[in-house]
C-alpha positions as CSV (number, residue, x, y, z in Angstrom):
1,X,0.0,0.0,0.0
2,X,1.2,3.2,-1.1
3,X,1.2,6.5,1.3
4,X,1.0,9.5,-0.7
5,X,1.7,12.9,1.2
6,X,-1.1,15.7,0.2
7,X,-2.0,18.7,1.1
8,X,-4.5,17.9,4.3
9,X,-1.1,16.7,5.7
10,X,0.4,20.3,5.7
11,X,1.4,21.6,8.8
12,X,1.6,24.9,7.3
13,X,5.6,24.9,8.1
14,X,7.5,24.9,5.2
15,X,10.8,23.0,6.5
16,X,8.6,20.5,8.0
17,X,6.4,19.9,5.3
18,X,9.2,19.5,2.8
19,X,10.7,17.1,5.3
20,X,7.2,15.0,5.4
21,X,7.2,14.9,1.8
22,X,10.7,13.1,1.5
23,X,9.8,10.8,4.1
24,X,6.6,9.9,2.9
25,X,9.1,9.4,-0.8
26,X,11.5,7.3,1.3
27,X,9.2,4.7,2.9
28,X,7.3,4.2,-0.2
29,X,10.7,3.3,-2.3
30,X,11.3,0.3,1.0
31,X,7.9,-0.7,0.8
32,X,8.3,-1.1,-3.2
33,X,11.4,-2.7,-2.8
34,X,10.0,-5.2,-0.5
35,X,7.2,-6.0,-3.2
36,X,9.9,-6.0,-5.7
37,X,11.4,-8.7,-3.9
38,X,14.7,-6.5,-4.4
39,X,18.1,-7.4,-2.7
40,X,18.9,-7.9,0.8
41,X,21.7,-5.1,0.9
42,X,18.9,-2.7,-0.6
43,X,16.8,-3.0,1.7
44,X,18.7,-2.2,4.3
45,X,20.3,-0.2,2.9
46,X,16.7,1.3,2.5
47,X,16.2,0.7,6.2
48,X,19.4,2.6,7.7
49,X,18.6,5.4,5.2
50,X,15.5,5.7,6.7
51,X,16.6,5.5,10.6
52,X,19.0,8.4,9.6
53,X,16.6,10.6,7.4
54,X,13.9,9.9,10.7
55,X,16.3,11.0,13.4
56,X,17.4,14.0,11.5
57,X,13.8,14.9,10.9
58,X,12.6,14.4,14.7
59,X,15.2,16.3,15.9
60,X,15.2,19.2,13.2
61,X,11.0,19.2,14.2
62,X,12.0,19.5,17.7
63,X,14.2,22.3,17.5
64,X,11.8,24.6,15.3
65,X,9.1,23.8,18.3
66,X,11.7,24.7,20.8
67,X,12.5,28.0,18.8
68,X,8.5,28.5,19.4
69,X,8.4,27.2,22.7
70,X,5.8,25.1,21.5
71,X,3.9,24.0,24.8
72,X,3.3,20.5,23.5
73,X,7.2,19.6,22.7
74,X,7.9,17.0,25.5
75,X,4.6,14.7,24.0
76,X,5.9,14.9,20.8
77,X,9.6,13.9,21.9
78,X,8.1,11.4,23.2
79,X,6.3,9.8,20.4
80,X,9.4,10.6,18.1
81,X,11.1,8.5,20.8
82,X,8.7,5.6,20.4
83,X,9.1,5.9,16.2
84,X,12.3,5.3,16.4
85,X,11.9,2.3,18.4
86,X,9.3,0.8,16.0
87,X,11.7,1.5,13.0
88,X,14.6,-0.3,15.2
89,X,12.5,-2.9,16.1
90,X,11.4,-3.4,12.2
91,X,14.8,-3.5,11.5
92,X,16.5,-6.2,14.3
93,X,13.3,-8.1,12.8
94,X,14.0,-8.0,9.3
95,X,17.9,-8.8,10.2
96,X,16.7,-11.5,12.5
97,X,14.3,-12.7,9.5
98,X,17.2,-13.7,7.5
99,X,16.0,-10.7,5.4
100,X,12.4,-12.2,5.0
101,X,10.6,-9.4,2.9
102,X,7.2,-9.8,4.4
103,X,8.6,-8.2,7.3
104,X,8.7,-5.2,5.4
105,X,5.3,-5.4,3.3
106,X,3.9,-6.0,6.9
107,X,5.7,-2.9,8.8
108,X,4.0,-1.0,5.5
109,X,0.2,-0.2,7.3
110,X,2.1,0.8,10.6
111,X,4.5,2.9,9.2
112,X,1.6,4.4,7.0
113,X,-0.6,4.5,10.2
114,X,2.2,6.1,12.3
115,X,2.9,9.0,9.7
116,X,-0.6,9.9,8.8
117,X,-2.1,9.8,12.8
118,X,1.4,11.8,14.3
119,X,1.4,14.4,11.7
120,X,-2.7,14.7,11.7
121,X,-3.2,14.6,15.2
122,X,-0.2,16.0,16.4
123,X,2.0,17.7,13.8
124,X,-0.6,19.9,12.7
125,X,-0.7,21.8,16.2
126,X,2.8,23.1,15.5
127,X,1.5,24.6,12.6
128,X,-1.6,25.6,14.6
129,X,0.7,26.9,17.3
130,X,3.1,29.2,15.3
131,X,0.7,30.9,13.0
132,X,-1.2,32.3,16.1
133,X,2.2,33.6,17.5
């Protein structure tokens, strides 16, 4: 299942939204690749990618709503904090797997979930947040 980034996504912050777009790009290519039955190595390669690209995000995110002293910062480090341990957790599964690819097509709905709930329910307030500054 493809996740497509649109506009009802927006949080209204540029740097943010341009971020969301690329991740939303980047977990669709490993969730093709797992279809695609591609190689082991691209996959995780896919996978670390993705880790790094994540961490970089949460923490850029986390600095712009400490710039704002957004009031909702510590819940949101907080769910970045559980992300990250999903995505690590999907990735000592696939390793553990022996690179079984239905661990990837299977991590597809929550990923999907995880982006589309966090940025509707949650990353929207930033955007909420800073326009009424």
């Amino acid at each position: 299942m493809e996740v497509k980034w649109t506009t009802n996504l927006s949080v209204g912050v540029e740097k943010i939204d341009e971020q969301h777009k690329i991740w939303f790009d980047k977990a669709n290519n490993l969730f093709q690749a797992g279809k695609n039955r591609k190689s082991r190595e691209v996959i995780e390669e896919m996978l670390q990618f993705l880790d790094e690209y994540t961490k970089e995000h949460f923490s850029d995110e986390e600095a712009y709503m400490e710039q704002k002293k957004y009031p909702g910062l510590e819940e949101q480090k907080a769910a970045h904090a559980n992300f990250i341990k999903e995505l690590a957790k999907l990735k000592q599964d696939y390793e553990e797997s022996g690179g079984n690819v239905a661990v990837i097509i299977n991590a597809n709905v929550l990923i999907i979930n995880w982006l589309t709930q966090h940025i509707s329910n949650m990353d929207k307030q930033i955007g909420v947040y800073a326009k009424g500054l």
